[in-house]
Residue, then its C-alpha position, 0 to 999 in steps of 0.5 A: x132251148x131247142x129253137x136256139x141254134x147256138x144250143x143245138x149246134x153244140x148239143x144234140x137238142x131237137x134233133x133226130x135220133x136217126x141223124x145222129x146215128x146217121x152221123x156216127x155211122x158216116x164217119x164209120x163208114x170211112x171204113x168202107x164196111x158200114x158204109x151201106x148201113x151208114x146209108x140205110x140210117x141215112x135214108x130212114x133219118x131223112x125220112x124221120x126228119x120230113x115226117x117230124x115236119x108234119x108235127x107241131x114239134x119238127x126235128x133237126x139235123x138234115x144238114x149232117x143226114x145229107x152229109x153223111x148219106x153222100x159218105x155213106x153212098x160213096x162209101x158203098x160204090x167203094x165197097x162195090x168196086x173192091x167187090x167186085x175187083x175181088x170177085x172178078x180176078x177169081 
């Protein structure tokens, strides 16, 4: 069931347990204050997935990691700038 990419599309089969965290934290990270810890996950899923590849049994999900590490580093330029805006006009 985990080679079928139908299945995997629709559950979360084979795929990494840090891409699917790195998922939910993107779209939290619209918020903008997750947004470096979306991107943290992200960093650690890209890595999971790339280590899982050197296995016999490779993860899934790069696809949505990479997505949502682009989300997640806006998120965090965002964040940045308001910081930054913020801290300036003081």
């Amino acid at each position: 069931m985990g080679d079928d990419v139908g299945m995997r599309m629709l559950l979360p089969v084979g795929r990494s347990g840090w891409a699917i965290a790195a998922g939910y934290l993107g779209l939290i990270s619209l918020v903008i204050v997750p947004a470096p810890l979306a991107l943290i996950v992200s960093i650690v899923a890209v890595r999971d997935i790339q280590k899982s590849r050197r296995t016999g049994k490779p993860k899934h999900g790069m696809g949505r990691v990479i997505f949502w590490l682009i989300m997640g580093g806006l998120g965090t330029v965002v964040l940045l700038v308001i910081l930054a805006d913020f801290f300036s006009s003081r």
